[in-house]
C-alpha positions as CSV (number, residue, x, y, z in Angstrom):
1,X,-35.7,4.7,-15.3
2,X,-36.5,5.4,-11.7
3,X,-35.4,3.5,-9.0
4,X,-37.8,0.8,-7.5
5,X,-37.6,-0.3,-3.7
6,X,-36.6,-3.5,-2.9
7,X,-37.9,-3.6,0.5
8,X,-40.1,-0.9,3.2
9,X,-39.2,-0.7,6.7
10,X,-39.2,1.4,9.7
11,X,-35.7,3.4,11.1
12,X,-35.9,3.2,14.7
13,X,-34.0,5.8,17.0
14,X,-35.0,5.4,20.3
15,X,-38.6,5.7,20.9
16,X,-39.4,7.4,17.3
17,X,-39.9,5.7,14.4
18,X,-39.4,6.8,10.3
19,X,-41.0,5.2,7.6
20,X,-38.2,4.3,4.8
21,X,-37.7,2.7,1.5
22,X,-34.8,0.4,0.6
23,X,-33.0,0.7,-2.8
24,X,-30.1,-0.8,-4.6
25,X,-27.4,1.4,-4.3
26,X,-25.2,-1.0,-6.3
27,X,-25.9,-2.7,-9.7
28,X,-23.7,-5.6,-10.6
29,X,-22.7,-5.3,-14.4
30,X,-20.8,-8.7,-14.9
31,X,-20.6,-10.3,-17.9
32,X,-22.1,-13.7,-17.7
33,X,-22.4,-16.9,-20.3
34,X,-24.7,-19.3,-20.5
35,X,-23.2,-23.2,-20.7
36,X,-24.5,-24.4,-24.0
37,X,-24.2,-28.2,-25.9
38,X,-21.3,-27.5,-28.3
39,X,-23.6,-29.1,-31.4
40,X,-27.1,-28.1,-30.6
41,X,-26.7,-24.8,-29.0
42,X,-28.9,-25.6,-26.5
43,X,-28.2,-25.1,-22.4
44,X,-27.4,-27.7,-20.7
45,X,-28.8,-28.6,-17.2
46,X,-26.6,-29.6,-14.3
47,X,-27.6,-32.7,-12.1
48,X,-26.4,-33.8,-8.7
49,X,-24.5,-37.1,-8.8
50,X,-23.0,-39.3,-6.8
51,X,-19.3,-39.0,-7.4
52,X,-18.8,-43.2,-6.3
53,X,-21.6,-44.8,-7.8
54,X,-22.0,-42.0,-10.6
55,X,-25.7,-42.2,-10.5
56,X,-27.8,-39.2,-10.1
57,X,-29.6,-38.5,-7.1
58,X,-33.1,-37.8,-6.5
59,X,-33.5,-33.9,-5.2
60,X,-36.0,-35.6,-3.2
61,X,-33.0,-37.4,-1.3
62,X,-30.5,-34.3,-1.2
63,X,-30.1,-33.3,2.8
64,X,-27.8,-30.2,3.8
65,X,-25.2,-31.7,5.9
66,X,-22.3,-29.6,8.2
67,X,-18.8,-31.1,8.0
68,X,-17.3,-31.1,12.0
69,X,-14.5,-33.3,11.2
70,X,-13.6,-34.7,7.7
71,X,-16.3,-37.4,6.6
72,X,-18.6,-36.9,9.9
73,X,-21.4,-34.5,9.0
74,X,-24.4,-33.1,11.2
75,X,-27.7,-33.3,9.0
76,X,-30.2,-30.6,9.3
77,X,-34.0,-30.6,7.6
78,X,-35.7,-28.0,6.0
79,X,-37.7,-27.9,9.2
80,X,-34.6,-27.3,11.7
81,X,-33.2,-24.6,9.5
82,X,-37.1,-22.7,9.3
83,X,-37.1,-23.0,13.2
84,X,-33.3,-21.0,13.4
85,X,-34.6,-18.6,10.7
86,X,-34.5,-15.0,12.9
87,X,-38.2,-13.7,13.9
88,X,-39.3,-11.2,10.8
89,X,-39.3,-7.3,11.5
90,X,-39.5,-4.6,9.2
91,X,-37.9,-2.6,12.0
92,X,-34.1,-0.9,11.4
93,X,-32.7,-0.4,14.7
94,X,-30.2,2.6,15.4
95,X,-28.5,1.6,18.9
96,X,-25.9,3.7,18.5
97,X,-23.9,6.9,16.6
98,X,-20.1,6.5,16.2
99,X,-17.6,9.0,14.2
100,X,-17.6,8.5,10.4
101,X,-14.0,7.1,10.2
102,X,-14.4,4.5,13.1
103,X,-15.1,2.0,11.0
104,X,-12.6,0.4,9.4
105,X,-12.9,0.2,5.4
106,X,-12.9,-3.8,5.3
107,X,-15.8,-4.6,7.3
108,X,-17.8,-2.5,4.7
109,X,-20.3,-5.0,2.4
110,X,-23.2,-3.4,0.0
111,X,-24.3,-0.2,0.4
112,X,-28.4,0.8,-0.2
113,X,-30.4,3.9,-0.2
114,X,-32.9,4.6,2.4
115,X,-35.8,6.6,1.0
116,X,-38.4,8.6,2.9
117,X,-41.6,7.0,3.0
118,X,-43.6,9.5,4.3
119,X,-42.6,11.8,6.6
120,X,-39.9,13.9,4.5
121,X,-39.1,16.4,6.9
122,X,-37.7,13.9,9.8
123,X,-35.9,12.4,7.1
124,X,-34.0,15.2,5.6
125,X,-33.3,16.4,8.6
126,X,-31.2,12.9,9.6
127,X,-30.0,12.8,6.9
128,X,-28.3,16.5,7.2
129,X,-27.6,15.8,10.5
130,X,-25.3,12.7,10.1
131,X,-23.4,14.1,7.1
132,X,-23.2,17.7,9.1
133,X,-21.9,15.7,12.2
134,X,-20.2,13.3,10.3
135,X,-21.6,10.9,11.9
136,X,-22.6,7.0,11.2
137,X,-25.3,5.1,13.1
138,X,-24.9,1.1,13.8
139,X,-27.9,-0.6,12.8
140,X,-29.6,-4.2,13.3
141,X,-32.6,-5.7,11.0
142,X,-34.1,-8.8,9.7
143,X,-34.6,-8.9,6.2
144,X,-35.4,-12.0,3.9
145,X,-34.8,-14.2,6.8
146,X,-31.3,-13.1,7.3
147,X,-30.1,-10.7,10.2
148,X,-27.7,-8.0,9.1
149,X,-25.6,-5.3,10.8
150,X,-25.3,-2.2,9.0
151,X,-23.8,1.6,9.1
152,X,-26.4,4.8,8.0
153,X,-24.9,7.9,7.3
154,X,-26.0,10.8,5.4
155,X,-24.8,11.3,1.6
156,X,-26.2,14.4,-0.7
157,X,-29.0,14.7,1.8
158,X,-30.0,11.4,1.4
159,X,-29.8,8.4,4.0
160,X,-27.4,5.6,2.8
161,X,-27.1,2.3,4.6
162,X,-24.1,-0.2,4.0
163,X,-24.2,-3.5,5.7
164,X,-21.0,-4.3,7.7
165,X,-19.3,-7.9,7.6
166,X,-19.3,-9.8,11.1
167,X,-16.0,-9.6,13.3
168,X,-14.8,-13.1,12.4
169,X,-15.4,-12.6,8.6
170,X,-12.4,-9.6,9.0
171,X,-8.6,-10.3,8.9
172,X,-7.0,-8.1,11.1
173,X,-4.2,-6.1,9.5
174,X,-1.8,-7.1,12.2
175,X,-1.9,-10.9,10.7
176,X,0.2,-9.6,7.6
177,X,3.7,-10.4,7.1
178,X,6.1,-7.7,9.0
179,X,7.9,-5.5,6.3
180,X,11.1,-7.2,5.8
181,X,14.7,-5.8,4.6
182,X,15.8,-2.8,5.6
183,X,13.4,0.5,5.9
184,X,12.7,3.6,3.7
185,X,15.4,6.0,3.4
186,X,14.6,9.4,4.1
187,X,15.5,10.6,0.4
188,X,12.7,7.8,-0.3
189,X,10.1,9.2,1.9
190,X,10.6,12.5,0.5
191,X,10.0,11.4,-3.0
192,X,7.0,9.4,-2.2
193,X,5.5,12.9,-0.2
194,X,6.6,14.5,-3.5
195,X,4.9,12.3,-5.6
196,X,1.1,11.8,-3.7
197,X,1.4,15.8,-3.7
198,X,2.0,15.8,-7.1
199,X,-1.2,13.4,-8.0
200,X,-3.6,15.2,-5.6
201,X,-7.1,15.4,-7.5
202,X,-11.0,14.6,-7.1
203,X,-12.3,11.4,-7.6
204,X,-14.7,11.3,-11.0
205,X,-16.2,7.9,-11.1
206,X,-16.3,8.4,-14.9
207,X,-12.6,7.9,-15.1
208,X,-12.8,4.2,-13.9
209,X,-14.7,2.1,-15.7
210,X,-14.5,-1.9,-16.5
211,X,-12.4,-1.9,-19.4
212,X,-12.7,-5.8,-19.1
213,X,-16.1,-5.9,-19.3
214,X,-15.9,-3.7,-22.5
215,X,-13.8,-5.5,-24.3
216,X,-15.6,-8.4,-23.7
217,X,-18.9,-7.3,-24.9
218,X,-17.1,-5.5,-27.5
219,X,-16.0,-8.7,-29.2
220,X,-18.9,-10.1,-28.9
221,X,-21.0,-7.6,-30.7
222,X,-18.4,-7.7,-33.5
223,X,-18.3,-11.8,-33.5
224,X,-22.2,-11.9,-33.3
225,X,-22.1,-9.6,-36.5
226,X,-19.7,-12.5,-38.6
227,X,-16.5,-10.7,-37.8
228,X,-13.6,-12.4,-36.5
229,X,-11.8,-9.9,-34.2
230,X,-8.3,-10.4,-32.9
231,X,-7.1,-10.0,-29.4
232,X,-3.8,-7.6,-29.3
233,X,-1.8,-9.6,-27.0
234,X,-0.8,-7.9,-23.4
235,X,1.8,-6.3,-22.6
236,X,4.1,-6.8,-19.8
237,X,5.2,-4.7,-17.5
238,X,9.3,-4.5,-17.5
239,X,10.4,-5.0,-12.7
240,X,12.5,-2.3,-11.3
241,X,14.3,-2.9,-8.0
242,X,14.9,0.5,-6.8
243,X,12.4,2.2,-4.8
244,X,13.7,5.3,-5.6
245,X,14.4,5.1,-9.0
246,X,10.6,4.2,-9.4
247,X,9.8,7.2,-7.5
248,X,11.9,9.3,-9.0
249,X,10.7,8.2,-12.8
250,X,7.3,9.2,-12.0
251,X,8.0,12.3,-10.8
252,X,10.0,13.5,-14.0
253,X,6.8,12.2,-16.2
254,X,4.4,14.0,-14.2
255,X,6.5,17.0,-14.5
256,X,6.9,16.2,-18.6
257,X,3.3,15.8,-18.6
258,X,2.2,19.2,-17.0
259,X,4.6,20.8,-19.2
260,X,3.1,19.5,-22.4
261,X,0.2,20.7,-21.2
């Protein structure tokens, strides 16, 4: 099936503009159950209730309320939070080009392809461009009332766009706990070195897949069918203490393993 746009736009650089197409780049595949009555099979709604009286209330007489301080809250209508909504635009602003590894990984979100929309030329040729120069642009637009930040770069000649998380939603890596004990031995830094060169490879996305999920829809196929399957039970995992030791057993069964082979 081909893919459908989720939203049109316009890519802005400077004083030019370039008509695009958003897509999904993403698709989420989670498994996801319905809350049923246990003797009718039916679903079940959910109601809001008030947790001291226990009566339900009203959706009519719901407000959206921000806790400042525990029990205080500032109350805000549907017609304050309209008036905050950003303006609308179908405008995606480039301000700026920055190197493809400036970014660091965690303030990456969703990624979504940008398709041309008309001109196909100006769009190919950005789109070479950025992955030639590996290159990433920073990017603003509205979309569905929200504002979002985003990074475009250029993958198998085609325009990707990933929106970027906001500073304070990022931890800084300097906020984790200092190594403690003492540090690496040289032996153990050789082994490590030893080790990554002897897993080098490509990445094939077929290799990783949700084996979760599969087991999960698995089962159910087989139970919808009358069966009753059983779970094998997990295994765990015996701890080792010694870095080196670790290192060292992984190495010999990579080597016993490319023998074999």
């Amino acid at each position: 099936m081909a893919a459908r746009a989720i939203w049109k736009g316009e890519l802005k650089l400077g004083t030019q503009k370039l008509p695009v197409k958003l897509y999904s780049a993403v698709e989420d595949k989670s498994v996801r159950f319905h809350i049923l009555d246990e003797r009718k099979r039916n679903r079940v709604k959910q109601h809001m209730v008030n947790p001291e009286s226990g009566k339900e209330v009203e959706p009519k007489e719901i407000r959206k309320g921000y806790e400042i301080e525990p029990g205080r809250f500032v109350i805000l209508d549907e017609e304050d939070l309209e008036a905050l909504k950003p303006e609308p635009s179908r405008e995606i602003e480039v301000r700026e080009f920055v190197p493809i590894d400036g970014i660091p990984q965690q303030f990456y979100e969703r990624p979504y392809f940008l398709g041309p929309d008309g001109n196909q030329a100006d769009y190919f040729a950005l789109a070479q461009a950025l992955e030639n120069q590996k290159r990433e642009g920073i990017a603003h637009w509205v979309m569905r009332n929200k504002e979002y930040t985003g990074a475009l770069g250029g993958q198998g000649g085609y325009l990707v766009l990933s929106t970027l998380r906001n500073e304070g939603e990022v931890i800084d890596v300097g906020k984790l706990p200092k190594p403690a004990g003492q540090a690496p031995t040289k032996k153990e830094i050789e082994l490590a070195k030893h080790l990554v060169s002897m897993l080098e490879g490509e990445f094939n996305p077929a290799d990783y897949k949700d084996e979760y999920r599969e087991r999960v829809l698995e089962f159910i196929a087989k139970k919808a069918k009358g069966h009753a399957p059983r779970l094998a039970a997990v295994k765990t995992k015996r701890k080792t203490t010694s870095l080196d030791s670790v290192l060292a057993k992984s190495i010999a069964s990579l080597k016993k393993g490319k023998r074999a082979a």
